[in-house]
N, C-alpha and C positions, 0 to 999 in steps of 0.2 A: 504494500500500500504506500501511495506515493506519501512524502512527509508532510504536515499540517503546516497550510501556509501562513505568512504573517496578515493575512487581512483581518481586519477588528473589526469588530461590528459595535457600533455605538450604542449604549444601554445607558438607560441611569442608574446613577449610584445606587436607589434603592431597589431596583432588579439585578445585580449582580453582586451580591454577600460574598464573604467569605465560605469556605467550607464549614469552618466553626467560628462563628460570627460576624456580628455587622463587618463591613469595608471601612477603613478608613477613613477620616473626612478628608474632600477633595482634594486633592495636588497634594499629600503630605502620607508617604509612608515611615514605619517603622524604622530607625537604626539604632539598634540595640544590641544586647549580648547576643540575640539569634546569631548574629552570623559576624559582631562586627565588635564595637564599644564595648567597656565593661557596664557603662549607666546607658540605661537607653534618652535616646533623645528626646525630649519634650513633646508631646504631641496632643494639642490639645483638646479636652473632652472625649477621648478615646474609652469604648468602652471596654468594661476588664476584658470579656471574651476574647477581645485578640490582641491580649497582651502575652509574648511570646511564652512557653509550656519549660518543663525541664529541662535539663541539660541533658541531650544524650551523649552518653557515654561512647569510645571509641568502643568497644566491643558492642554495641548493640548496630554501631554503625557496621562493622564488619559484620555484622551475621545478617545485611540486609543483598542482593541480589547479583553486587561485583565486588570482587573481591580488592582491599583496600591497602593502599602502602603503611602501615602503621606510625611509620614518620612524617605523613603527610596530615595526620589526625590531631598531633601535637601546635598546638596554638602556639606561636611565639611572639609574633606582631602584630599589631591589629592598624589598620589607617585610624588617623584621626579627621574626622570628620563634624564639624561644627553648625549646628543649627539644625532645622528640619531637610530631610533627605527627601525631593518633592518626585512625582512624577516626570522623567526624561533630565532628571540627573545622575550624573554616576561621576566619580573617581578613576583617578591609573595613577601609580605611583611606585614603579619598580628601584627607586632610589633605598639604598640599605639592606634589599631582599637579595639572597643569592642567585648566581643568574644563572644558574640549574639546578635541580632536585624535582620531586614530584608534586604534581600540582594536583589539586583537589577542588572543586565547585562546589561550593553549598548555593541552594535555593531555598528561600522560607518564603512559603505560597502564603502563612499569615503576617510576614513584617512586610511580603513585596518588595523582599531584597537578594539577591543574587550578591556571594563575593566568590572573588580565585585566591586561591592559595598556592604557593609557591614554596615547599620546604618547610612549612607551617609559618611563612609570612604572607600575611594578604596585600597584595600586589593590586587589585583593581576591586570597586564593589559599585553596583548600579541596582535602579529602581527597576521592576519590571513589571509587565504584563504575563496574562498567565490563564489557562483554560476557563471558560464560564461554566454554568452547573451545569449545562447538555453535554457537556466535553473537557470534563475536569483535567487539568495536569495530574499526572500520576504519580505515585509517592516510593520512592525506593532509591536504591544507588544505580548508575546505569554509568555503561560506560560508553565512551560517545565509539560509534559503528564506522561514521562518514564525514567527511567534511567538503564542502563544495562553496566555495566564495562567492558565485554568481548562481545558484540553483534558484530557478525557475518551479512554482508549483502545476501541475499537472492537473490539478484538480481543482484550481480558481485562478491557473494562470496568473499567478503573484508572483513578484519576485521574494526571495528570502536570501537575503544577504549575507555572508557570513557566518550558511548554516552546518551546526554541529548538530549530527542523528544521534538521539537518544535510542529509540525501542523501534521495533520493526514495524509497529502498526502507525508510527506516522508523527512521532513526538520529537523537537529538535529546538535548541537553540538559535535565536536569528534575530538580524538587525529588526528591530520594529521602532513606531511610530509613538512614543510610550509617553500618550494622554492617558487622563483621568478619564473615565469612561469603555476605555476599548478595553478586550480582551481580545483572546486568542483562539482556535479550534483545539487546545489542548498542549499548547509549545508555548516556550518560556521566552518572550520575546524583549530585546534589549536596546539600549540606545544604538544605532548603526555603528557610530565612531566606535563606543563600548564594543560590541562585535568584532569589528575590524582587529582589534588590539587582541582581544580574545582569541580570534582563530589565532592567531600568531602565534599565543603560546601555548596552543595545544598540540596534541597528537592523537593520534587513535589510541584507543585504549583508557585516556584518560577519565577518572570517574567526577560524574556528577550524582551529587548526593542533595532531592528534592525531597524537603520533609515540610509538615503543617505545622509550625511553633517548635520541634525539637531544633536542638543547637549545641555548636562544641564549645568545650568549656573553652571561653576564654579570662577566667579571672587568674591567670599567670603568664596575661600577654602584655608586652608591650605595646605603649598606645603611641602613634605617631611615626613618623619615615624612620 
């Protein structure tokens, strides 16, 4: 099945929730311990429901569906990032991070934030877009199959920029258009520039780990480049 393209379909906020609870208010996602900070960022009138779940642990991460570098699960940097993290903002900042070792993706479908890790420093983190309830993003480790910088979708004739395959029925990484309002047919879709920098550092193989509120410990990371 050909992979889930980036066209969004505009909804309002109050027809597209979270999996486990309300969305966000407009233009302003989660940057929190989920994937990032030690304190989460200020977000105001948010309700508890999606404020980010437990930490999960590196063994629960390894027992989910690709198998994981366990150096890559180790938190050591985290970016510093100041103020509200909005919709079609993201970060890159490979300054201080080693410029090889294993890289890691986290996705949290409830902060609506994607970061990469690099040797257990995060190198880049963005706001994203991500399946509505007909065509949920799916939750697991996967590790990316395909990579194609100019793929074309076959099946709404979309482009998808800088897409990384997730699963074979059609879930994948890719430059999108990342307003408040859209979502995606089930792919995790990113600021273009974001994308661009992302394929770069990846390769086949590499795993993305999409969970709803779990998150790696980062309260013995360093904050900032």
């Amino acid at each position: 099945m050909e992979v889930e393209d980036r066209q969004e379909r505009n909804v309002a906020a109050t027809a597209l929730p979270l999996l486990h609870g309300a969305r966000p208010q407009p233009g302003v996602a989660l940057r929190g311990p989920s994937l990032a900070s030690p304190e989460p960022a200020p977000v105001p009138s948010l309700p508890d429901a999606v404020m980010p779940a437990a930490i999960l642990p590196a063994a629960a991460l390894a027992a989910e569906d690709a198998a994981l570098d366990p150096r890559a699960l180790t938190v050591k940097r985290v970016l510093q990032i100041d103020g509200p993290f909005r919709h079609g903002d993201f970060v890159w900042n490979e300054d201080g991070a080693p410029a090889t070792g294993p890289i890691i993706i986290t996705v949290d479908l409830r902060a609506q934030t994607l970061s990469v890790f690099r040797a257990g420093y995060e190198i880049g983190a963005a706001v994203i877009l991500y399946g509505a309830t007909d065509k949920p993003s799916p939750l697991g480790a996967f590790p990316i199959t395909q990579k194609d910088a100019d793929h074309i979708s076959n099946l709404y004739d979309a482009p998808m920029p800088y897409m990384l395959r997730l699963t074979s029925d059609g879930v994948a990484i890719h430059g999108s258009d990342v307003k408040w309002g859209n979502a995606t047919h089930g792919c995790i879709g990113v600021p273009t520039p974001f994308a661009q920098k992302l394929f770069g550092v990846t390769k086949l193989g590499d795993v993305v780990v999409i969970t709803n509120g779990k998150r790696l410990d980062v309260s013995k990371a360093q904050v900032g480049a």
